[in-house]
N, C-alpha and C positions, 0 to 999 in steps of 0.2 A: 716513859711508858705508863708509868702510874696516871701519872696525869691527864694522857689518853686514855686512859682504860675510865678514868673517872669522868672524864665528859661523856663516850659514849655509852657510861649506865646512865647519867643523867639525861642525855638526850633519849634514850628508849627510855626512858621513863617519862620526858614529856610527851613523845610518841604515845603510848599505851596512855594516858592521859586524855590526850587528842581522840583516839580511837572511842575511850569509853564512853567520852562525852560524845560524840559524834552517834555513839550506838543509841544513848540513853535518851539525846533528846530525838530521837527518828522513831524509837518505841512510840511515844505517843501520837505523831506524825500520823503513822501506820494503825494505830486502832481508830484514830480519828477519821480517817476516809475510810477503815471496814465500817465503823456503825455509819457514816453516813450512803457508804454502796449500798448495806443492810437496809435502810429509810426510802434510799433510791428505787430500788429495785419490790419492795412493798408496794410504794407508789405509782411505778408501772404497771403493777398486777390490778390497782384498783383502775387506774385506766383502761387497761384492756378492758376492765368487767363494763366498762363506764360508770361507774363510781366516782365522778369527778371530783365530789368535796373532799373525800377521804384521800384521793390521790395529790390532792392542794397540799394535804397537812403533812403527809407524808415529805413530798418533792422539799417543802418549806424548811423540813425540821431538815432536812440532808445539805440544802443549803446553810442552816444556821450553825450544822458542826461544821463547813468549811472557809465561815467567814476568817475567824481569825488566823488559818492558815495562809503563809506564802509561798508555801510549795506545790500549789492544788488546783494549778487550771486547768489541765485536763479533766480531771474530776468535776470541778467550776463546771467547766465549758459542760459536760453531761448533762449535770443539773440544771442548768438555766434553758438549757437546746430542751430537756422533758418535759420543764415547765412552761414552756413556750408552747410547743405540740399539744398542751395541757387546754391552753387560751386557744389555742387555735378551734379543738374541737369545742370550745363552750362560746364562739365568737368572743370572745375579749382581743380583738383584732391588735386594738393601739398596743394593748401588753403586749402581745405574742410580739409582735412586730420588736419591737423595743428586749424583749428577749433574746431574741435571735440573734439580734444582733449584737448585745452582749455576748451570749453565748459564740457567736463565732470571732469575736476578737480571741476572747480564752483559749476557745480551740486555737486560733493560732500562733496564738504566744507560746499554747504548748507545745504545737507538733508540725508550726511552719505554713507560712501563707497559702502553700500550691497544698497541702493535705488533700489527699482525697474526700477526709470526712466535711472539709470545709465546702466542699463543692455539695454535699447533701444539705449540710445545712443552707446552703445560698437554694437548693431547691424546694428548701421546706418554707423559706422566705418569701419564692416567688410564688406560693400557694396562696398565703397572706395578702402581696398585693393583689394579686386577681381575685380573691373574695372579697380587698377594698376596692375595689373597680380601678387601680390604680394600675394600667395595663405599659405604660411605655417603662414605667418602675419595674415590671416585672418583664419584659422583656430583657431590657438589659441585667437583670439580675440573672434571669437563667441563661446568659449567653454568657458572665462570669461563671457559672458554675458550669456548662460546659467546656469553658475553656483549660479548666481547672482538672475536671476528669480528662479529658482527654488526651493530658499530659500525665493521663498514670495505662488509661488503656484505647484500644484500636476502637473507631466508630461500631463495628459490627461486636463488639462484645456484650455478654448480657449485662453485665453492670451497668451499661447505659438504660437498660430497659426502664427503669423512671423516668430517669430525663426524658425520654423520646415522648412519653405519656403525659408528662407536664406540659411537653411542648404543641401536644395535638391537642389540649385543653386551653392550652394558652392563643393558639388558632382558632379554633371556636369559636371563645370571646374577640377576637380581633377579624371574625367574620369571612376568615380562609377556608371556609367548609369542605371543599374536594381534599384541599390539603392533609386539613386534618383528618376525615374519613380514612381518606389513605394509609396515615399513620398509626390509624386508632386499630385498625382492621391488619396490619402487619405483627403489630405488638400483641394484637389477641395470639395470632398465628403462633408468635415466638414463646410468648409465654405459656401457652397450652400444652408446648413440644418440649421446653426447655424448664419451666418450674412446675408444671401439671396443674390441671384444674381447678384446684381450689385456691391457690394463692392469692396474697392479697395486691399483685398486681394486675393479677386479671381483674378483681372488683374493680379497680381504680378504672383500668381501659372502658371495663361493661359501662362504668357511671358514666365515664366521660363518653363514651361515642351514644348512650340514649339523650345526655344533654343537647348534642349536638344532635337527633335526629326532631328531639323536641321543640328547636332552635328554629329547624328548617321545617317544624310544620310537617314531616312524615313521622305522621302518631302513630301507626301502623309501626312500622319500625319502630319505635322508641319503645312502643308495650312490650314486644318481643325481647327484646334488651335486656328490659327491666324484668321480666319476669326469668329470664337468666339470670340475672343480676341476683335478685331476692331471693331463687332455693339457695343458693351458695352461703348467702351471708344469712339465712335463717338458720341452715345446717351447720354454722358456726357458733354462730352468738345464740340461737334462738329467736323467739316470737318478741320478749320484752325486754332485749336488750335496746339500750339508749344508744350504743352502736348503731342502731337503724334506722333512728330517728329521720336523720338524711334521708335514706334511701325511702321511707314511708311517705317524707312528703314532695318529695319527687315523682313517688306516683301517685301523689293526688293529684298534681302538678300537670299529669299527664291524663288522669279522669277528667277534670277542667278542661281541660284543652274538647275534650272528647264529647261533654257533656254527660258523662254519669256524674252526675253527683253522689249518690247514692256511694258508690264505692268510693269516691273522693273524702265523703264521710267516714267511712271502714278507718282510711287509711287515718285519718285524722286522730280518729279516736286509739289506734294501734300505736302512733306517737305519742300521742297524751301518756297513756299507760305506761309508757316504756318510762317518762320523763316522769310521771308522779314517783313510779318504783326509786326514784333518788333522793327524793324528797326537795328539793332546789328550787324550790318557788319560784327566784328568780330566772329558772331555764324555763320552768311552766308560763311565766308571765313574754317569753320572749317566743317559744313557742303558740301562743295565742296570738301574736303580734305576726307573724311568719304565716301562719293559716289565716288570717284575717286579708293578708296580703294579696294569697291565692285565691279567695273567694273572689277578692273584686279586681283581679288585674284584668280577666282575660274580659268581666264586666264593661270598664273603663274603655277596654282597647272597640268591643261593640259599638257604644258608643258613640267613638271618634271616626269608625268606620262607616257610621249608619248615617252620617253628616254630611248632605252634598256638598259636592266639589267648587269650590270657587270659580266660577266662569266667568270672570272679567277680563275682559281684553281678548 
């Protein structure tokens, strides 16, 4: 009896042993992903502002508390998906791309291949290939990420409401115009009813369906769009936010097409400003490149139009 009595204080003693060490090393486990949520989520804030540099250092330093952790892909998977959307918005195409897709290995090492969340990131990927013109890439990327939601809910739920938005941009570029319209014009509907008017997937619908009306040469529509489009996102962000960089030379995009120049100018210079306020030279130097574009596409396309016709044979 003694003798039993002495192994099991010894065994509860290497038990309680086991426990403390087990608590002691997960203390620092745990403060090491609060400061780096803490870095993370500062770094968010400066993106929203568009503050891309400050959001780089931030995003950077929440990655570097959770290098030498092995417990932290979820976490991982966060930060690399933020810093991704990061590249995305300053074009660094190759990085983002290559983020992302780190970023959703992580995610699903930590929470399982079919995860709902993995199906967003595969929609934030297909955003990437269709900014690099790389469209069958992106095709089958969002027909993975739908296959993936729609093993958590029914086609008609609002959760899908991005997907379907991706999808009628992703038609656009592959030239299904009725299609997309259709789509682009259901998703305003739903959205209006179901998350109310200022959300930001209505921006995303208003951009993509004046894309597509800019596409199809009906400028008339496309200004009307746009100019929904831009009280929304001015009454959000304001006049100098680099948030609206896009959307300002989008309608220059759409003055060119029109021939005002003059307002084509406005809009130029309302981008400038928003992208000086960051001070990022190199966005300023890519933004001149970007306007320089617009000046002489629709030039170029004159041009090739004002060229007779080959009549041989």
């Amino acid at each position: 009896m003694q003798t039993f009595t002495r192994t099991f204080r010894f065994a509860a003693v290497l038990l309680f042993a086991a426990v403390c060490s087990a608590v002691l090393s997960a203390a620092p486990l745990q403060e090491e992903l609060s400061h780096s949520r803490k870095l993370r989520n500062i770094g968010r804030l400066y993106m929203a502002c568009g503050q891309y540099d400050k959001a780089e250092t931030y995003i950077q330093q929440a990655l570097g508390k959770l290098a030498p952790l092995q417990q932290a892909d979820s976490e991982k998977a966060i930060c690399l998906i933020d810093l991704a959307t990061l590249y995305y918005y300053q074009e660094r195409l190759a990085e983002s791309e290559e983020l992302f897709l780190r970023g959703l290995v992580a995610q699903q090492n930590a929470l399982g291949a079919d995860h709902p969340y993995a199906a967003h990131t595969l929609r934030n990927l297909t955003a990437v290939y269709i900014r690099q013109g790389r469209l069958d890439r992106a095709a089958e990327t969002l027909e993975w990420a739908f296959d993936i939601i729609l093993k958590h809910h029914l086609p008609d739920n609002r959760i899908l409401t991005p997907f379907y938005i991706d999808q009628a941009i992703l038609l656009t570029k592959l030239g299904s115009y009725d299609y997309a319209e259709v789509l682009f014009t259901e998703m305003l509907q739903r959205i209006t009813s179901e998350f109310g008017p200022n959300h930001p997937y209505l921006l995303q619908a208003r951009q993509g369906l004046t894309e597509l009306y800019l596409e199809t040469e009906q400028y008339a529509q496309a200004a009307d769009e746009f100019q929904k489009l831009m009280s929304v996102q001015q009454a959000i962000y304001g006049q100098n936010s680099q948030m609206l960089v896009g959307s300002y030379l989008l309608g220059a995009r759409i003055c060119r097409r029109q021939g005002d120049l003059q307002q084509m100018q406005d809009y130029f210079d309302k981008a400038l400003a928003a992208v000086a306020n960051s001070g990022n030279l190199i966005a300023v130097a890519r933004l001149y490149e970007q306007m320089e574009t617009i000046r002489s596409a629709d030039i170029i396309a004159a041009v090739h139009s004002s060229q007779p016709e080959d009549s041989a044979g």
